[in-house]
Residue frames relative to the residue before (quaternion, step in Angstrom):
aa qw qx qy qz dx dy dz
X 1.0000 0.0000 0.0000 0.0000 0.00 0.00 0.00
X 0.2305 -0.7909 0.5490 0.1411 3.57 -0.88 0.95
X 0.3476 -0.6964 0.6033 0.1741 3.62 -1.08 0.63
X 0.0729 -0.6396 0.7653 0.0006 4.10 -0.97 0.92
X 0.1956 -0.5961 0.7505 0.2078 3.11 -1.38 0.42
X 0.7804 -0.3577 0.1917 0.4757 3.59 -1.80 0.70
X 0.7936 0.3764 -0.2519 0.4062 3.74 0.13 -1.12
X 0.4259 0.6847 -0.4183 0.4182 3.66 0.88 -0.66
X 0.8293 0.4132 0.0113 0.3759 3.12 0.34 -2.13
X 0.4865 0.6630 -0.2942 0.4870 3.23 1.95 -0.01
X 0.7215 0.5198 -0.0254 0.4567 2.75 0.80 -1.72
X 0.7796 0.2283 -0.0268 0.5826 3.71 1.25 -0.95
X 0.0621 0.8693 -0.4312 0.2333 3.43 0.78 0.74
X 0.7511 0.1854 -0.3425 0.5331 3.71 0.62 -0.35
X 0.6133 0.5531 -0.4482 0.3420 3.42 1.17 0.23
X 0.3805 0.6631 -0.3642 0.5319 3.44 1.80 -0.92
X 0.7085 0.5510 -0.1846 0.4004 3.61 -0.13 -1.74
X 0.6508 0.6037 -0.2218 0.4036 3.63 0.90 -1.13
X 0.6909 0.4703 -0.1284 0.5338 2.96 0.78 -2.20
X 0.4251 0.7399 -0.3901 0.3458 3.92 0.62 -0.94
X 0.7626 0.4652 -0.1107 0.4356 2.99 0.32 -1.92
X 0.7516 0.2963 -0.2407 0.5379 3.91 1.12 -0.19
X 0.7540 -0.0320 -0.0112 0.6560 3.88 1.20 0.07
X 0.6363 -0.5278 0.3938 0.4019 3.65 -1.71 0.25
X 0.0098 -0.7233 0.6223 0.2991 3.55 -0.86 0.12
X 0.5109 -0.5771 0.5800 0.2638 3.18 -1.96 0.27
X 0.3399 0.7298 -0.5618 -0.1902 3.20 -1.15 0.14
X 0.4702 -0.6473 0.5425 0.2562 3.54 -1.53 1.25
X 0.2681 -0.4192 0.8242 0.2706 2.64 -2.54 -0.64
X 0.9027 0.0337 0.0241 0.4282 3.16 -1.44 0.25
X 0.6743 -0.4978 0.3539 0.4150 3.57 1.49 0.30
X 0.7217 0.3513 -0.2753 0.5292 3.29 1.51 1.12
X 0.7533 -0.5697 0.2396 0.2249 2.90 -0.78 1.52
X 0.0714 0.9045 -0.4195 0.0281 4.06 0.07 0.93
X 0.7625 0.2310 0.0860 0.5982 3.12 1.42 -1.14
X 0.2618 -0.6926 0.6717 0.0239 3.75 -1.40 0.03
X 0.1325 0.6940 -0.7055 -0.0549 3.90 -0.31 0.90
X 0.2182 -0.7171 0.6614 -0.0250 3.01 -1.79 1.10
X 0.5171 -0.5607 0.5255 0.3769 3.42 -0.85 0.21
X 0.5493 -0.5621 0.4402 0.4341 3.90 -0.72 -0.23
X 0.6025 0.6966 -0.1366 0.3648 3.03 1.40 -0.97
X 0.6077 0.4556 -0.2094 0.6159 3.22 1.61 -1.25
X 0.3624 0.7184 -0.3927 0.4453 3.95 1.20 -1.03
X 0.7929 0.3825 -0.1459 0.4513 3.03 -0.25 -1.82
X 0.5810 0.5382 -0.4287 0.4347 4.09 0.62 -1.19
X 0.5693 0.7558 -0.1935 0.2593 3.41 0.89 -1.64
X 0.2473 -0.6889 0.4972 0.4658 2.95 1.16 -1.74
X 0.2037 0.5766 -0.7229 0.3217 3.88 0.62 1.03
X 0.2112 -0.8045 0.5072 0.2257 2.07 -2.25 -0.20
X 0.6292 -0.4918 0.2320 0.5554 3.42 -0.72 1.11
X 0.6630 0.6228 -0.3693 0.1901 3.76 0.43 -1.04
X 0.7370 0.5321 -0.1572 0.3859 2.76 1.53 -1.23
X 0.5082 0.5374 -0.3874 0.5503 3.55 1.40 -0.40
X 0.6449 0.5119 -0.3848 0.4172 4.27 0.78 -1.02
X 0.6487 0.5641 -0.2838 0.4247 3.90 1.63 -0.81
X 0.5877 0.7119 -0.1933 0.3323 3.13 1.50 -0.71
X 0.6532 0.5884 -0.0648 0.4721 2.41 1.27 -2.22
X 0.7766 0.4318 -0.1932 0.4160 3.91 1.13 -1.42
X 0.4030 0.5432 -0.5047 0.5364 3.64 1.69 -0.33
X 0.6877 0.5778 -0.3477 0.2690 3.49 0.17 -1.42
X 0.5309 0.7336 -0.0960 0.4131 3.36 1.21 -1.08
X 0.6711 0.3652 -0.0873 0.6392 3.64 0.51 -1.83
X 0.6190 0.6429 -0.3083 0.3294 3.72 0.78 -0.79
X 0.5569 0.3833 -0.2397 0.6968 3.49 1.92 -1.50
X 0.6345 0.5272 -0.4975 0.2683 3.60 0.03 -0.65
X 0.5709 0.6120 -0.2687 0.4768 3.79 0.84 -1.55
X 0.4384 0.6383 -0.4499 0.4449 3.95 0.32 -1.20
């Protein structure tokens, strides 16, 4: 598991996103734990739910639409 702190993970995002997709990453602030990226896949292992990523996905939507 790799750790990014806020800017790292800013700055390297499709690599962050990439790695994700093969293990959790961390990423800090000031050197503390804040977040968890998962894959969708792991989400779902996790117990998410699929529903909640389709609610996400349609806020996200109405959000461009409004603009």
């Amino acid at each position: 598991m790799n750790t990014w702190s806020v800017s790292e993970a800013k700055a390297r995002l499709s690599e962050v996103l990439r790695l994700c997709q093969k293990e959790p990453q961390t990423i800090t602030r000031r050197g503390v734990p804040v977040a968890m990226l998962v894959s969708v896949a792991e989400y779902l292992r996790l117990g998410g739910k699929a529903s909640d990523l389709e609610e996400a996905g349609a806020r996200k939507a109405s959000s461009r639409k409004a603009r």
